[in-house]
C-alpha positions, 0 to 999 in steps of 0.5 A: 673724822670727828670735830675739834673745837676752840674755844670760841667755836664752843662758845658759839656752840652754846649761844646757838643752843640757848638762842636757837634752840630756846635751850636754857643756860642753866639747863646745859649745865645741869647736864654737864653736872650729871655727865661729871656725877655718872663718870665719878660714879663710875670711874671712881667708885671706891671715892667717897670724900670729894674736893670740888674747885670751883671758879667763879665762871660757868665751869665753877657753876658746872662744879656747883652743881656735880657737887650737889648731885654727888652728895645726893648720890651718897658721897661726900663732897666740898666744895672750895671757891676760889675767886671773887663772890661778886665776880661769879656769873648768874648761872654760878651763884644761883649752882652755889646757892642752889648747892647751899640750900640743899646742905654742901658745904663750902670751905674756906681759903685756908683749908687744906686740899689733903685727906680727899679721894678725889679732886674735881677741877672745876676752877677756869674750864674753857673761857681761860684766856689770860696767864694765871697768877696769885692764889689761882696759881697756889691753890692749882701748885697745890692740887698738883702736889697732892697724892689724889687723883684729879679730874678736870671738868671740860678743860684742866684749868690753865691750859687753853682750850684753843692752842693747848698753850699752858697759861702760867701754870695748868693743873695735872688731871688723871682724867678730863670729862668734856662736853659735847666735843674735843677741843683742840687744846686737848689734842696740841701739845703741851696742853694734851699731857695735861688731860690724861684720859678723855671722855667726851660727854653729850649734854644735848647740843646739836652738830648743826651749831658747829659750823655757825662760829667757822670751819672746825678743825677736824681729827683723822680717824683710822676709819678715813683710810678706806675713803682715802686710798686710791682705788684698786683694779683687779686688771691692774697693771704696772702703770695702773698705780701711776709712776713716781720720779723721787728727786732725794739723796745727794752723795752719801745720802743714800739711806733718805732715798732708799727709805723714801722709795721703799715707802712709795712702792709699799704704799701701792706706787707702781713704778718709783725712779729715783734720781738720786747722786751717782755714788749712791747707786749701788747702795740703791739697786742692792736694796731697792731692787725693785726701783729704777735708778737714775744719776743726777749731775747738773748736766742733767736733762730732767725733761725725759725724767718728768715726762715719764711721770705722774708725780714727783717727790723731792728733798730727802737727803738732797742738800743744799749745794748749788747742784742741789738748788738746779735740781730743785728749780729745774723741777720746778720749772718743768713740773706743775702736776702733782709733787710733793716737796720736803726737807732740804728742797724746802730749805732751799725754796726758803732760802730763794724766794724765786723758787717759791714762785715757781711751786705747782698749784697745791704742792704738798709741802711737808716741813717739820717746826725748823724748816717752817721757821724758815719757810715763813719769811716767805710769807709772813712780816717777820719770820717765826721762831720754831717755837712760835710755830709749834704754839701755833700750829694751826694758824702757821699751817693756814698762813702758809697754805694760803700764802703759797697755794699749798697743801700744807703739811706741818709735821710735829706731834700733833702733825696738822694738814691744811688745804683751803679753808680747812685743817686736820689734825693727826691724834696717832703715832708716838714719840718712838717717831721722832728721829732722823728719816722719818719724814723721808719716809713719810715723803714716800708714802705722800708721793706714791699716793699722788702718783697713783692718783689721789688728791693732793690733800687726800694723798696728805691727809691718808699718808699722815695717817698710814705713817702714824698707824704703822709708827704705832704698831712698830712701838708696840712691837718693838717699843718707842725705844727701838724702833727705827724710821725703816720699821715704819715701812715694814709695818705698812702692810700690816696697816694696810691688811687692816684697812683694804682699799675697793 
């Protein structure tokens, strides 16, 4: 895992540097300007003429100085200010005098952004706060307009560095070079379209001033698995890897069931019963011969079904009828062990506050933006629009993991799990992903893994990643295009040969 920072975390990060350390502003941004002069001369050789955009902030002094380094290298490069002379900080005038004295050249207003090869955006980097509007707002219009390659120094200028949030307008770069560490605007959508390709550059701040601000939110990485994952035994048997009851799949619905027990089995469950409605059974013992079935009526005794097993899984294809609402309550009033809940059952417990009462100690819980818009009434004063959730994601996944004693696990591009006083969030899978039964199948790999044992934020944090890894290997098989949700399931062992499990 590796960390990703907002806005304020970074900034702690520098006045630690510089108050701790004895590390001098002006000297971090000299190693900012030369992190910005070796990517230019490396990723862009053939670039001789260059428009740097400066800022009156520590990100224009940034690009001050990567100005005047390029020309000492032998390029060529301008810079144009935009902002107020008397409103820049100490460390940017004394880059701009510094980049006078040695002979660069500053333009005026009205010069034009063409005839250059490349573009530096050097104008807000992370300190934006506030929507971007006059002249900042034309000469940002203008630089998207122009056929030049752009290059964003820590952050493309208008896209916040703390919610990826585009304020007003943001600038489009090819590539972003940021310092020391990620930051979570680069990763949340719609800000990480913004970036391009990113480059993360040390200029000599230390982890242990990380977590003197909070908690960072972390990136899974592929090498996480292997820590994730259940433990395998070579005297295993069929109980060894724990026994899921997957509650999914009202009448018609057996396409949710089937895709959620075939992710339990091929994340390692060892024995998966389905409850699902009568009219689906042979739908699911044709092609899930290997689960067990079990019919569902609302005279139904769950009592031997939740005896029998070390995790739960319900929601996928349930729907919301009154048998549906008995199931889910009837779980939830036999169960406090591990369960993992998705789609119509959070629908429902959003519905009944009653059942939200009634939710085991970190449940996994698994809503895509529109079942957390209505989940959130249940926690929050006013309810939140899909929209405000997608915003703010982070946030919406701590309020509601703290409200209702969860783990919670907020699906969406960038999906984000949240446990306690952390946060994770998933940089992999692709848009091929968005369509219907994904989560199921997602809902079975989170289940299967409880059931053979794991942490419930394990279990989360390791099916995010298993469901993203082999979404992507089906993309590059198959294209974004073609794929389907059942390809993810076919390309779990592939994700699984790659990353064995002790």
């Amino acid at each position: 895992m590796r960390y990703l920072l907002n806005a304020e975390q970074m900034a702690a990060c520098d006045k630690a540097t510089i108050g701790h350390f004895k590390v001098p502003s002006i000297v971090l941004m000299e190693r900012a300007a030369m992190a910005v002069r070796d990517v230019v001369l490396e990723r862009f050789p053939d670039a001789r003429r260059i428009l740097v955009i400066c800022g009156s902030g520590n990100n224009g002094g940034d690009g001050y100085a990567a100005a005047r380094l390029l020309n000492l290298a032998g390029r060529c490069a301008d810079v144009l200010f935009v902002g107020k002379h008397d409103r820049r900080t100490p460390e940017c005038s004394l880059e701009a005098e510094i980049f006078q004295r040695y002979g660069g050249r500053e333009l005026p207003d009205e010069a034009s952004l063409k005839g250059y090869d490349l573009i530096l955006d050097a104008l807000f980097g992370i300190g934006l706060k506030t929507e971007i509007i006059g002249r900042y707002a034309d000469v940002i219009g203008a630089v998207n307009r122009v056929d030049t390659p752009v290059m964003a120094v820590d952050m493309p200028s208008g896209v916040s560095a703390s919610s990826g949030q585009i304020l007003g307008c943001a600038v489009q770069a090819d590539l972003t070079v940021t310092m020391q560490y990620e930051k979570l605007g680069q990763m949340l959508y719609p800000g990480a379209a913004m970036c391009g390709e990113i480059l993360v550059k040390d200029v000599g701040i230390t982890d242990a001033c990380v977590k003197w601000e909070s908690e960072p939110v972390y990136a899974l990485e592929k090498t996480d698995l292997r820590d994730l994952l259940p433990r395998r035994r070579p005297d295993a048997h069929k109980g060894t890897y724990g026994k899921l009851l997957l509650a999914a799949g009202s009448e018609g619905m057996a396409g949710a069931a089937y895709l959620s027990g075939g992710a339990a089995l091929r994340s390692g469950c060892g024995l998966v019963r389905i409850l699902s409605d009568q009219e689906n059974r042979t739908v699911l013992q044709s092609t899930l011969p290997e689960a067990l079935f079990a019919p569902w009526t609302k005279e139904t005794d769950l009592s031997a079904h939740l005896a029998w097993a070390d995790a739960v899984a319900i929601g996928p294809g349930l729907g919301q009828s009154s048998q549906s609402h008995a199931l889910v309550e009837g779980i939830l009033s036999g169960w406090k062990g591990p369960i993992v809940i998705d789609a119509d059952a959070l629908n429902l417990i959003a519905a009944d506050a009653g059942l939200s009462r009634l939710l085991p100690p970190r449940a996994v819980l698994t809503p895509h933006p529109g079942e957390m818009s209505r989940l959130s009434s249940l926690f929050l004063d006013k309810a939140w629009s899909a929209g405000q959730v997608q915003a703010d994601p982070i946030q919406m996944a701590f309020s509601c993991q703290e409200k209702l004693g969860c783990v919670c696990v907020l699906k969406g591009a960038r999906t984000v799990i949240a446990d306690m006083d952390q946060a994770w969030l998933n940089p992999y899978g692709n848009e091929g992903m968005a369509q219907g039964g994904s989560g199921d199948v997602l809902t079975g790999i989170i289940g299967g893994l409880l059931a053979q044992g794991a942490d419930p934020a394990d279990a989360a944090k390791a099916g995010v990643l298993l469901h993203a890894l082999a979404g992507d290997l089906a993309a590059n098989a198959l294209s974004t295009r073609a794929m389907k949700a059942g390809d993810l399931i076919s390309f779990l062992p592939e994700v699984l040969v790659q990353c064995p499990s002790m």
